[in-house]
mmCIF file of the N, C-alpha and C atoms, coordinates in Angstrom:
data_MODEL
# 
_entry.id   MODEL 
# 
loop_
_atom_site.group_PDB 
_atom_site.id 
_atom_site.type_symbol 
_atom_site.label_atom_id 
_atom_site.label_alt_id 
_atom_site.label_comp_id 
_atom_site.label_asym_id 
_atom_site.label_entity_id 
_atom_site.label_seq_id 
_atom_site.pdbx_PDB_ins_code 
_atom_site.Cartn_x 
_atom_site.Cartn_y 
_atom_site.Cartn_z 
_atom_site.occupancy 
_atom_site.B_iso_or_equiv 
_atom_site.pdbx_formal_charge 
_atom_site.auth_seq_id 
_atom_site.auth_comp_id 
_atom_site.auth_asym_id 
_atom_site.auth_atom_id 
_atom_site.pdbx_PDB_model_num 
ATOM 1   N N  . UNK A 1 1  ? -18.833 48.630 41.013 1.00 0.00 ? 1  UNK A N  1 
ATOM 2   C CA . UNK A 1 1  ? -20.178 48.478 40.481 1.00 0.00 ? 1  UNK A CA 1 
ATOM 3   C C  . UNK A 1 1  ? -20.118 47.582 39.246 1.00 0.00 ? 1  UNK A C  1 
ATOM 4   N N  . UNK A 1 2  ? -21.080 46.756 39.392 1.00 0.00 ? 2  UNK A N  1 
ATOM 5   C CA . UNK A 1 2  ? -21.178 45.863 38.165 1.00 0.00 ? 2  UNK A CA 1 
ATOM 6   C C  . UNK A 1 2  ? -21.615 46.350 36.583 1.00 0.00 ? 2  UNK A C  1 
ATOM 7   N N  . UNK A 1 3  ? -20.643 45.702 35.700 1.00 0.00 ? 3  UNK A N  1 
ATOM 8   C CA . UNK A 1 3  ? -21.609 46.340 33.953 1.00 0.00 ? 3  UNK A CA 1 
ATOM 9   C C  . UNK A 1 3  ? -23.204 46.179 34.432 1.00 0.00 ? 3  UNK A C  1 
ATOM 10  N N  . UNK A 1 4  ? -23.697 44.857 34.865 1.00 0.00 ? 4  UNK A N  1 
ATOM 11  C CA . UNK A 1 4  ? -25.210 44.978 35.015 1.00 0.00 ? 4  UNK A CA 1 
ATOM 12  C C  . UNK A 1 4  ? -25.703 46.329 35.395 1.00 0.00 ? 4  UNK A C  1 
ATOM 13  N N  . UNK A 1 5  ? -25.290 45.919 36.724 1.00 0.00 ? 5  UNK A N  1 
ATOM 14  C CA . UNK A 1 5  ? -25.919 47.435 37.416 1.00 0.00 ? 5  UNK A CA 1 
ATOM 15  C C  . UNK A 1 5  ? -25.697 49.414 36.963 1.00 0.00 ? 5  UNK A C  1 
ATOM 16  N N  . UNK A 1 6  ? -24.799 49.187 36.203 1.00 0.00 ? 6  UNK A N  1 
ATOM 17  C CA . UNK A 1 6  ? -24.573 50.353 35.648 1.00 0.00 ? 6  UNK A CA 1 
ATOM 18  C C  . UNK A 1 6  ? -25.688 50.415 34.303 1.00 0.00 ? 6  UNK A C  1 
ATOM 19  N N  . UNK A 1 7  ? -25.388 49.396 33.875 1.00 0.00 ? 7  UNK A N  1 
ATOM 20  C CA . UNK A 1 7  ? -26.768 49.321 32.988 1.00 0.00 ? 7  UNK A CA 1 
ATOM 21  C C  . UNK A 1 7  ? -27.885 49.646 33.252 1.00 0.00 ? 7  UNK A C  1 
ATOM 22  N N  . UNK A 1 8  ? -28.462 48.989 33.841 1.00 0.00 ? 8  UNK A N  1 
ATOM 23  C CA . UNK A 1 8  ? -29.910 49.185 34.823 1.00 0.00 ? 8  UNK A CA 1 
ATOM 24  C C  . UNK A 1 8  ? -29.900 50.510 35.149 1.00 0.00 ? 8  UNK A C  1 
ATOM 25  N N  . UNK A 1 9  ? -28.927 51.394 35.925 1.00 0.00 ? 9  UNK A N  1 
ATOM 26  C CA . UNK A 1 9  ? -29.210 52.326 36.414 1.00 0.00 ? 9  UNK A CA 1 
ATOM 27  C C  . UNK A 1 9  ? -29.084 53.838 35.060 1.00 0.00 ? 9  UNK A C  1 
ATOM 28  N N  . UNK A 1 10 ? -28.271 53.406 34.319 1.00 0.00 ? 10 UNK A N  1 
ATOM 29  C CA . UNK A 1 10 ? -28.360 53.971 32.592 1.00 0.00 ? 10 UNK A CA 1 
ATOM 30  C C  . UNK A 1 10 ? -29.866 54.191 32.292 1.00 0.00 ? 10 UNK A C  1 
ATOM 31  N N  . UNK A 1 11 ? -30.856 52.367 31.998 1.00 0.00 ? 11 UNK A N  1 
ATOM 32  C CA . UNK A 1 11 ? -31.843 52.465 31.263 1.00 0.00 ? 11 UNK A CA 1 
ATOM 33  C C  . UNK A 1 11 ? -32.613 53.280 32.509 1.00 0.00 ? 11 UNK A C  1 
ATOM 34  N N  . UNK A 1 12 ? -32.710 53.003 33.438 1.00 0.00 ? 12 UNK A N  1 
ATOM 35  C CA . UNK A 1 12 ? -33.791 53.788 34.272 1.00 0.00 ? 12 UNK A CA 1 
ATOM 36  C C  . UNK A 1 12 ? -33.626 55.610 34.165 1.00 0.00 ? 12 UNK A C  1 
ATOM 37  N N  . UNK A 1 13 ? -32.266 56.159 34.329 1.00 0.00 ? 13 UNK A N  1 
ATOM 38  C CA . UNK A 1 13 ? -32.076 57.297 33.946 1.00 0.00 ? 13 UNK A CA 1 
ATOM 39  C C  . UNK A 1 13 ? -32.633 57.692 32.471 1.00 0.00 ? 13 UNK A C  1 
ATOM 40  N N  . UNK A 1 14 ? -32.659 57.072 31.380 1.00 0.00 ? 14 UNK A N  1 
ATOM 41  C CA . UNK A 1 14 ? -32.893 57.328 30.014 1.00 0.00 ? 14 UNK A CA 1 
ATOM 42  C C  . UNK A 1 14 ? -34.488 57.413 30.348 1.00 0.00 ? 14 UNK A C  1 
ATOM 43  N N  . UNK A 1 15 ? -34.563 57.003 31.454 1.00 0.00 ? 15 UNK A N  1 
ATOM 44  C CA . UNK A 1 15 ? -36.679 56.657 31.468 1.00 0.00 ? 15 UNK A CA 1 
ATOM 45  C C  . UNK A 1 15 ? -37.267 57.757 32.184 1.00 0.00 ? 15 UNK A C  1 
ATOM 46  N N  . UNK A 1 16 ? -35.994 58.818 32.113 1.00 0.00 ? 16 UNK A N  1 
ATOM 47  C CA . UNK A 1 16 ? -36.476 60.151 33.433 1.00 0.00 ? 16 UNK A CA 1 
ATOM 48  C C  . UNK A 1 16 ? -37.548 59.150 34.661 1.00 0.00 ? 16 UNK A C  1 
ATOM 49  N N  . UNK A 1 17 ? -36.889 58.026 35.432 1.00 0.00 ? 17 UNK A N  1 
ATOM 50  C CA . UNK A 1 17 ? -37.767 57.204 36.071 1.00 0.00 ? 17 UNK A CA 1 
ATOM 51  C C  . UNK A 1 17 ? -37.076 57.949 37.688 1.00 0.00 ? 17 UNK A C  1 
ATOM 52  N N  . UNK A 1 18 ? -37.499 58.412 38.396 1.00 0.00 ? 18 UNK A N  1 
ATOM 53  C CA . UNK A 1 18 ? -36.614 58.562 39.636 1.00 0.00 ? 18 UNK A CA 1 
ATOM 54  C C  . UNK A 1 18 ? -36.979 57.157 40.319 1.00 0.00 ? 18 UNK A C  1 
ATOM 55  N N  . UNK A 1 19 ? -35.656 57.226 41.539 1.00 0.00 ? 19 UNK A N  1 
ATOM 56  C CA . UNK A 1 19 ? -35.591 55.963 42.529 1.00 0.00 ? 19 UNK A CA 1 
ATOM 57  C C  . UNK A 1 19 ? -36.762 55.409 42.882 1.00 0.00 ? 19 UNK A C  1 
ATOM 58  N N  . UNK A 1 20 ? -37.466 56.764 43.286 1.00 0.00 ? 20 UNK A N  1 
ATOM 59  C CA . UNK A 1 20 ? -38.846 56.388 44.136 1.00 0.00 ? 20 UNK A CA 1 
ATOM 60  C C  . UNK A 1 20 ? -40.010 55.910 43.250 1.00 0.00 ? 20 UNK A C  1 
ATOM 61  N N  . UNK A 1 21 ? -40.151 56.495 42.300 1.00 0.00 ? 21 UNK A N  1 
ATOM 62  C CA . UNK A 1 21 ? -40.998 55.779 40.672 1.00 0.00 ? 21 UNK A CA 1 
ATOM 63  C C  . UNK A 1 21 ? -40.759 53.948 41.130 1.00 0.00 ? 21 UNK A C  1 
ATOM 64  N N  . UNK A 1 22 ? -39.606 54.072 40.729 1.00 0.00 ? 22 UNK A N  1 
ATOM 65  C CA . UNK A 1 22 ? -39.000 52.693 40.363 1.00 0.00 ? 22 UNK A CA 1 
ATOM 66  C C  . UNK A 1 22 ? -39.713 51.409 41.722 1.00 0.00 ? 22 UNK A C  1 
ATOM 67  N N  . UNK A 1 23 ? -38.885 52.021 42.866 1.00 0.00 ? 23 UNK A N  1 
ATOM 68  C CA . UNK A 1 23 ? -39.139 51.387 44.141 1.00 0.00 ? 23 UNK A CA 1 
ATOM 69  C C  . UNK A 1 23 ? -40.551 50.987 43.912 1.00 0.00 ? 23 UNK A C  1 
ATOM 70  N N  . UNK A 1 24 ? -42.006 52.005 43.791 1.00 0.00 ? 24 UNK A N  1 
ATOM 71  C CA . UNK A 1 24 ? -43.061 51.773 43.819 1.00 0.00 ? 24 UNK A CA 1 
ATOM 72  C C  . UNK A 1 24 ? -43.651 50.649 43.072 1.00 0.00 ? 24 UNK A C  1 
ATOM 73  N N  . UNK A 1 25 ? -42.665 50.476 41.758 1.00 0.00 ? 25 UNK A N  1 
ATOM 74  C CA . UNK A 1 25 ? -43.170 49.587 40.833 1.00 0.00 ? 25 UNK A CA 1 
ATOM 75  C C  . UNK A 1 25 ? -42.825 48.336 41.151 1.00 0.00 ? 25 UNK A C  1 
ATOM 76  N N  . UNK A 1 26 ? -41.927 48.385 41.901 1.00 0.00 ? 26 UNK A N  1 
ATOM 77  C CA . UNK A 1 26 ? -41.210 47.390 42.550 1.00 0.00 ? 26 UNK A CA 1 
ATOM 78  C C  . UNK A 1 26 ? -41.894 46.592 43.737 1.00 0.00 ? 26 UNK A C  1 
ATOM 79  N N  . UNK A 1 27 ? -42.320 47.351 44.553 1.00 0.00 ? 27 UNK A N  1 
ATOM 80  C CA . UNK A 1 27 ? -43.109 47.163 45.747 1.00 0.00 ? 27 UNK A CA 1 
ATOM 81  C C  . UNK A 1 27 ? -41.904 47.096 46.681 1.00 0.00 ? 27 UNK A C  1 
ATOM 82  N N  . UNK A 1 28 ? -41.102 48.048 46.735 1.00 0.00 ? 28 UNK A N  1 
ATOM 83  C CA . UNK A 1 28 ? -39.694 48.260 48.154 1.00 0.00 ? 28 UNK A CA 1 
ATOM 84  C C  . UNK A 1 28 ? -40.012 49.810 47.901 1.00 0.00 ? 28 UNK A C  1 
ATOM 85  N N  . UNK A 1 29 ? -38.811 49.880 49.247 1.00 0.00 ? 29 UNK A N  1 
ATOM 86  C CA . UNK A 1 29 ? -38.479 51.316 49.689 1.00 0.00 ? 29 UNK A CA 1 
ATOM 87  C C  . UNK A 1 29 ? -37.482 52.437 48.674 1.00 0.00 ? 29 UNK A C  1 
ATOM 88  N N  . UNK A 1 30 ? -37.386 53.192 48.499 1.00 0.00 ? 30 UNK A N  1 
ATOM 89  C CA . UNK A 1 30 ? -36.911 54.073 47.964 1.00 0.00 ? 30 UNK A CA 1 
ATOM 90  C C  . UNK A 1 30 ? -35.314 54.177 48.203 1.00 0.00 ? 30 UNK A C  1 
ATOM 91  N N  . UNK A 1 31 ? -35.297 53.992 49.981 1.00 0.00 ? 31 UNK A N  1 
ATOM 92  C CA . UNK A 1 31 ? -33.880 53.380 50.320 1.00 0.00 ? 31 UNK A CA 1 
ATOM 93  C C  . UNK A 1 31 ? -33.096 52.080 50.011 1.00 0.00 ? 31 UNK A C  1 
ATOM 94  N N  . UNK A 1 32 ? -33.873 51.022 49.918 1.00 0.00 ? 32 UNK A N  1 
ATOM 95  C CA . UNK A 1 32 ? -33.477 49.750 49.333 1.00 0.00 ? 32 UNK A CA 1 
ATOM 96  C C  . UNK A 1 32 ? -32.911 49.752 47.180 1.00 0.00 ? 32 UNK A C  1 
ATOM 97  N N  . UNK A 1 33 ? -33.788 50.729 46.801 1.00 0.00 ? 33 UNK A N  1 
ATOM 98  C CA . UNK A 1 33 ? -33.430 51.125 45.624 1.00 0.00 ? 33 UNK A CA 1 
ATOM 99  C C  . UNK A 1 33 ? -31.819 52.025 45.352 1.00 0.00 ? 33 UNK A C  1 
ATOM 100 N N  . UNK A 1 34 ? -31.663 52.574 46.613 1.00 0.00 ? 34 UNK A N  1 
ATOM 101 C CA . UNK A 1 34 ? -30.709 53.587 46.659 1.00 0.00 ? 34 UNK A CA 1 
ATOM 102 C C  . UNK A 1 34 ? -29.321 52.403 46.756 1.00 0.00 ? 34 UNK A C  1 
ATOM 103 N N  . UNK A 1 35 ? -29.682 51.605 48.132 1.00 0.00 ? 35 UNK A N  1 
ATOM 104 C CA . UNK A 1 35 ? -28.430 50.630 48.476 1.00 0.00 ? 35 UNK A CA 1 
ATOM 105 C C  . UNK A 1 35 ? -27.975 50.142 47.387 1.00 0.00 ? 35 UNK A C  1 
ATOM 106 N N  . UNK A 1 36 ? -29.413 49.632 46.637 1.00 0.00 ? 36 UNK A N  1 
ATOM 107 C CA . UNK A 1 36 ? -28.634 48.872 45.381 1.00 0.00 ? 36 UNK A CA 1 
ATOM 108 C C  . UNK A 1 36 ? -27.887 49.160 44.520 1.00 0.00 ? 36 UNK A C  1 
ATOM 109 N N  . UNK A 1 37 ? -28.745 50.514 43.999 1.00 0.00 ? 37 UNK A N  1 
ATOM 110 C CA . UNK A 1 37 ? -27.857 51.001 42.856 1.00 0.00 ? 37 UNK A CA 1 
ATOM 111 C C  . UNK A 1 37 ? -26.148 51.746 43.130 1.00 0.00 ? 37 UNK A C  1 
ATOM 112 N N  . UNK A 1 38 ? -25.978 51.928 44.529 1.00 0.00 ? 38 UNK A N  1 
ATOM 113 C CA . UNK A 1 38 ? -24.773 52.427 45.601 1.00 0.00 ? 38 UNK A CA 1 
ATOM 114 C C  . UNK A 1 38 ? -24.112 51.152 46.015 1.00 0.00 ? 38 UNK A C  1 
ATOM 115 N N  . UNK A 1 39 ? -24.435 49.929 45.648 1.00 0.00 ? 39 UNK A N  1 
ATOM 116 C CA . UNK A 1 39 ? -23.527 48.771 45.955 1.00 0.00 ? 39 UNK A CA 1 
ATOM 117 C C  . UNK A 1 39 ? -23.653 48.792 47.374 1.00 0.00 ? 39 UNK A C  1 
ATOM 118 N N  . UNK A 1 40 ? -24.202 48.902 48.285 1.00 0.00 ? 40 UNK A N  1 
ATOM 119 C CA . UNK A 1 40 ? -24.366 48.685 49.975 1.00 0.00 ? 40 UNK A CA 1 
ATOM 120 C C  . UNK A 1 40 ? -24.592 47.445 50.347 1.00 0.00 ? 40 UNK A C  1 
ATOM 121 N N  . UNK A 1 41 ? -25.738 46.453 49.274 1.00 0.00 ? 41 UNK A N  1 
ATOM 122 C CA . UNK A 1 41 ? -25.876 45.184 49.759 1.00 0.00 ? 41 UNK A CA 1 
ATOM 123 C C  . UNK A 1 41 ? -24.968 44.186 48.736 1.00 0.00 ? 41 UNK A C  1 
ATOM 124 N N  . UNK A 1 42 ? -23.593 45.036 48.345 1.00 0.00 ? 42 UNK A N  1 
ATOM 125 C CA . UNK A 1 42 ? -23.495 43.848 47.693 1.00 0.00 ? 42 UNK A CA 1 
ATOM 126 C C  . UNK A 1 42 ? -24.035 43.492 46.108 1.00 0.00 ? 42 UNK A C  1 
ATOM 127 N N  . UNK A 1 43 ? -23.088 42.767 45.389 1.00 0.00 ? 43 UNK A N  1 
ATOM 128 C CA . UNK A 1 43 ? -24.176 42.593 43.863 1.00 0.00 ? 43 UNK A CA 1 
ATOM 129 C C  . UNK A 1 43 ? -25.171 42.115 44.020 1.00 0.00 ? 43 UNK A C  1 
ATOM 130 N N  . UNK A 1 44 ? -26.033 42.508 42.966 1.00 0.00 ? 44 UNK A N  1 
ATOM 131 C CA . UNK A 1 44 ? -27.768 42.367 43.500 1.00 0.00 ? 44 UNK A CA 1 
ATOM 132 C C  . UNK A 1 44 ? -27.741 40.640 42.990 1.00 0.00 ? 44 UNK A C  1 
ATOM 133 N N  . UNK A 1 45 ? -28.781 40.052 42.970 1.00 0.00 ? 45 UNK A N  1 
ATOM 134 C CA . UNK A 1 45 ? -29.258 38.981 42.839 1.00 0.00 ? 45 UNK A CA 1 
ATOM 135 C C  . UNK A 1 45 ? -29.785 38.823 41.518 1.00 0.00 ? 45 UNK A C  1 
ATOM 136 N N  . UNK A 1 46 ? -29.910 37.747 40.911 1.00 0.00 ? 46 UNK A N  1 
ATOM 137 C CA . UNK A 1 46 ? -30.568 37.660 39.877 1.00 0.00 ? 46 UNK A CA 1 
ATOM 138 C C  . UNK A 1 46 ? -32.085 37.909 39.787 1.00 0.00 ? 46 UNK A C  1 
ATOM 139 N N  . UNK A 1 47 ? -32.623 37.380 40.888 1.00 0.00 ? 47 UNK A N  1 
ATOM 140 C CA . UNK A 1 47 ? -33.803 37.991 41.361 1.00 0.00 ? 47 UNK A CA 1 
ATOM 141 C C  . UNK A 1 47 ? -33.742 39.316 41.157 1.00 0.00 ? 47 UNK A C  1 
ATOM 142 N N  . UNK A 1 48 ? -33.548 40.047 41.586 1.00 0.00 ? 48 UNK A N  1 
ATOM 143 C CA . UNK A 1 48 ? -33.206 41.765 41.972 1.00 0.00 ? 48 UNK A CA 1 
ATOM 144 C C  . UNK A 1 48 ? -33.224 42.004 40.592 1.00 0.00 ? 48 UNK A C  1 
ATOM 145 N N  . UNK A 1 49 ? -31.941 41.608 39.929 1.00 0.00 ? 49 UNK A N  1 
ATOM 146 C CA . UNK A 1 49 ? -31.623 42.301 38.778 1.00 0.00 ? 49 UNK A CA 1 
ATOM 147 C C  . UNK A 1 49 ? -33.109 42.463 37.780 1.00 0.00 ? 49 UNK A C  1 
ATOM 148 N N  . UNK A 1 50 ? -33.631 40.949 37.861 1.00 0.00 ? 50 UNK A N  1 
ATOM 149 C CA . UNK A 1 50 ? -35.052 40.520 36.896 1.00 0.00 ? 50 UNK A CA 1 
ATOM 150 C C  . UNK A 1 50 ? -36.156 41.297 37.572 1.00 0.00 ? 50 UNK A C  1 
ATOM 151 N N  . UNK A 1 51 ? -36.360 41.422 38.056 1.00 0.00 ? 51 UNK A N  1 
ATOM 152 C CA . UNK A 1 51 ? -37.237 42.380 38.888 1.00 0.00 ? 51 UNK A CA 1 
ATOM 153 C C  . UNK A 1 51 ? -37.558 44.154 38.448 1.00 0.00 ? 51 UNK A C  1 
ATOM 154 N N  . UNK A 1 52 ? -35.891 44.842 38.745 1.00 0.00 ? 52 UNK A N  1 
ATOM 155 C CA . UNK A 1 52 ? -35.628 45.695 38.363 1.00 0.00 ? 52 UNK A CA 1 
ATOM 156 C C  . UNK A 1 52 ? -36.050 46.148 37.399 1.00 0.00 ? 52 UNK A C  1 
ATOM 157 N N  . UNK A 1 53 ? -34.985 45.225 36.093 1.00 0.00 ? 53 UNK A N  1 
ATOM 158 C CA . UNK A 1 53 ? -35.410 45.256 34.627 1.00 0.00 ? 53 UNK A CA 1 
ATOM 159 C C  . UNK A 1 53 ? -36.859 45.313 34.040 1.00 0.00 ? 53 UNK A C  1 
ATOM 160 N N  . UNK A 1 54 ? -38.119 44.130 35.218 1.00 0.00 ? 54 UNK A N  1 
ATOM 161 C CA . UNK A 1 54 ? -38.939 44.008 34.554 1.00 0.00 ? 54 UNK A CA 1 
ATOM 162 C C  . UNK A 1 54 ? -39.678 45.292 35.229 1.00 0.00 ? 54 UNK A C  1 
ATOM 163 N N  . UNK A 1 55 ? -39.396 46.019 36.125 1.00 0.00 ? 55 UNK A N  1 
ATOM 164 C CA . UNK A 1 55 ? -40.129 47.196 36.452 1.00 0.00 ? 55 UNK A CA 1 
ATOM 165 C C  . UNK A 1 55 ? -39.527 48.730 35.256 1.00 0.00 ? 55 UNK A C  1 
ATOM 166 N N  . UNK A 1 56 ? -39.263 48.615 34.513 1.00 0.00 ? 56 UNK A N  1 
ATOM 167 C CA . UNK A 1 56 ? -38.239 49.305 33.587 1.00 0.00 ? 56 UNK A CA 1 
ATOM 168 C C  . UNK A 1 56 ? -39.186 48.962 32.236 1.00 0.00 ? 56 UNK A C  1 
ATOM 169 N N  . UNK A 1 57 ? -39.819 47.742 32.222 1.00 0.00 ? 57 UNK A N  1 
ATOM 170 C CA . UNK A 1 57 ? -40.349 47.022 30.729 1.00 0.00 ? 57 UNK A CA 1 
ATOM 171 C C  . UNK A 1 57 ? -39.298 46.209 30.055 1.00 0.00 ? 57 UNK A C  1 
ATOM 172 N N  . UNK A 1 58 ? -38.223 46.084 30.847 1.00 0.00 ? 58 UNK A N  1 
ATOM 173 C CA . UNK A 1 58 ? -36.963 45.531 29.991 1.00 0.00 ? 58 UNK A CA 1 
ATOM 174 C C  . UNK A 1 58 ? -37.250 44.100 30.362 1.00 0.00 ? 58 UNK A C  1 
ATOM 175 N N  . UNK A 1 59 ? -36.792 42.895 29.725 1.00 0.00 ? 59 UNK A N  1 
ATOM 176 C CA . UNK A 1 59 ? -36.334 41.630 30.191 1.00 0.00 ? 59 UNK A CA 1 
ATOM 177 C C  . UNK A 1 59 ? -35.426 41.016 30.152 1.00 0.00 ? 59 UNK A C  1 
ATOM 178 N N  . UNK A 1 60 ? -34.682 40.013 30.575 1.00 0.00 ? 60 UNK A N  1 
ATOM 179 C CA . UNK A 1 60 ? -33.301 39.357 31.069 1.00 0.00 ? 60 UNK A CA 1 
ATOM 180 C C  . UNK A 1 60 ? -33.073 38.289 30.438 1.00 0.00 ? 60 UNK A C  1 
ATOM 181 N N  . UNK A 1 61 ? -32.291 37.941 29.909 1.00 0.00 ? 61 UNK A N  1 
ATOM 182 C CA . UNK A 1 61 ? -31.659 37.105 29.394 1.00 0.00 ? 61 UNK A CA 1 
ATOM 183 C C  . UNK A 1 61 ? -30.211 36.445 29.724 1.00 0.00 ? 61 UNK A C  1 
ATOM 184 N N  . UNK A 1 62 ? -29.793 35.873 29.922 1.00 0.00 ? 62 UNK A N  1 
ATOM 185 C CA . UNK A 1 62 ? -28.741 34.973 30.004 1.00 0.00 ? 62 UNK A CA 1 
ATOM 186 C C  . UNK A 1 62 ? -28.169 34.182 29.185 1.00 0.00 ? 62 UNK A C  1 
ATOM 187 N N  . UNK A 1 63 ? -26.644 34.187 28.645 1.00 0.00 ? 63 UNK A N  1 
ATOM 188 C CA . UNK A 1 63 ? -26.490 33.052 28.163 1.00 0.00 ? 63 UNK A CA 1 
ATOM 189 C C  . UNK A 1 63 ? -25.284 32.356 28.249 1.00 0.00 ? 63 UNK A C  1 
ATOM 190 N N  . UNK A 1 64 ? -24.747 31.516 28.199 1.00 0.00 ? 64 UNK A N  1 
ATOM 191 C CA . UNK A 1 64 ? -23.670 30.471 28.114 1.00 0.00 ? 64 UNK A CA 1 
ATOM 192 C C  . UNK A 1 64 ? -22.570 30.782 26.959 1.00 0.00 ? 64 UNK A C  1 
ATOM 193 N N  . UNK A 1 65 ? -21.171 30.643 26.901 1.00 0.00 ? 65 UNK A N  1 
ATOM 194 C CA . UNK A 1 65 ? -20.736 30.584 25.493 1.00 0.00 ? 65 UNK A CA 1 
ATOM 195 C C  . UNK A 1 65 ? -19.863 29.422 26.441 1.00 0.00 ? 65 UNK A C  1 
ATOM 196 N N  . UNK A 1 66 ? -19.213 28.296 25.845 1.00 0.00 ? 66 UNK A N  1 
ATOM 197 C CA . UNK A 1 66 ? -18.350 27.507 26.226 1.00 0.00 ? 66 UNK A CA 1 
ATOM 198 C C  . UNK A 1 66 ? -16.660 28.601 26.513 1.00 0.00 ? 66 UNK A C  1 
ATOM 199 N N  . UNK A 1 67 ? -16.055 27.561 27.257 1.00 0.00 ? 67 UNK A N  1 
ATOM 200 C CA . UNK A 1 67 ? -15.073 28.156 27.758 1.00 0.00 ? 67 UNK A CA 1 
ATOM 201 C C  . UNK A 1 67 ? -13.937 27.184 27.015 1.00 0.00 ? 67 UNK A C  1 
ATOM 202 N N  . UNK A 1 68 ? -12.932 28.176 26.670 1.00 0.00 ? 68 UNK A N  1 
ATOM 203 C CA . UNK A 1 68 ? -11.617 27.704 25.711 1.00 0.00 ? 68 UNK A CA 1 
ATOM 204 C C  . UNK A 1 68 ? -10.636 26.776 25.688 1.00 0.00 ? 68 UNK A C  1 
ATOM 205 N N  . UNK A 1 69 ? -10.626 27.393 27.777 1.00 0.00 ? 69 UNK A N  1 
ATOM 206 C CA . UNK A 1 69 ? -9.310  26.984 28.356 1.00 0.00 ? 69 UNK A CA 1 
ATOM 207 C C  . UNK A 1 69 ? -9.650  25.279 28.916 1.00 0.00 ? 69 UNK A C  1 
ATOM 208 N N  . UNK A 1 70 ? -11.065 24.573 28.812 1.00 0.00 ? 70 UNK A N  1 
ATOM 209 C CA . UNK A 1 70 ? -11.190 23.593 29.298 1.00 0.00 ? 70 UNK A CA 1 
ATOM 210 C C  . UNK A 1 70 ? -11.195 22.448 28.343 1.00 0.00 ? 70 UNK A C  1 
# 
């Protein structure tokens, strides 16, 4: 499981939010919420992840730091 996704599934627990809450806000299934956070499909998407987050009130950010070895 990814730091992301352990995250995500942290802040949603801290939100007493259950799966099915979430899914709704989402506009998916309750099972598609389950796969994800259970790693079934695979790491989620950035899509997914932004989605998630923004059904939570959270938002996403990204950033760059240069790399050493190049």
């Amino acid at each position: 499981m990814t730091k992301i996704l352990k995250k995500l599934i942290r802040l949603r627990r801290e939100q007493k939010m259950t799966q099915s809450k979430l899914a709704k806000k989402m506009g998916v299934s309750r099972q598609q919420i389950h796969n994800i956070e259970n790693g079934k499909q695979g790491s989620p998407s950035l899509r997914t992840i932004y989605r998630y987050a923004r059904a939570l009130g959270y938002s996403v950010h990204i950033e760059f730091g240069s790399c050493k070895n190049n």
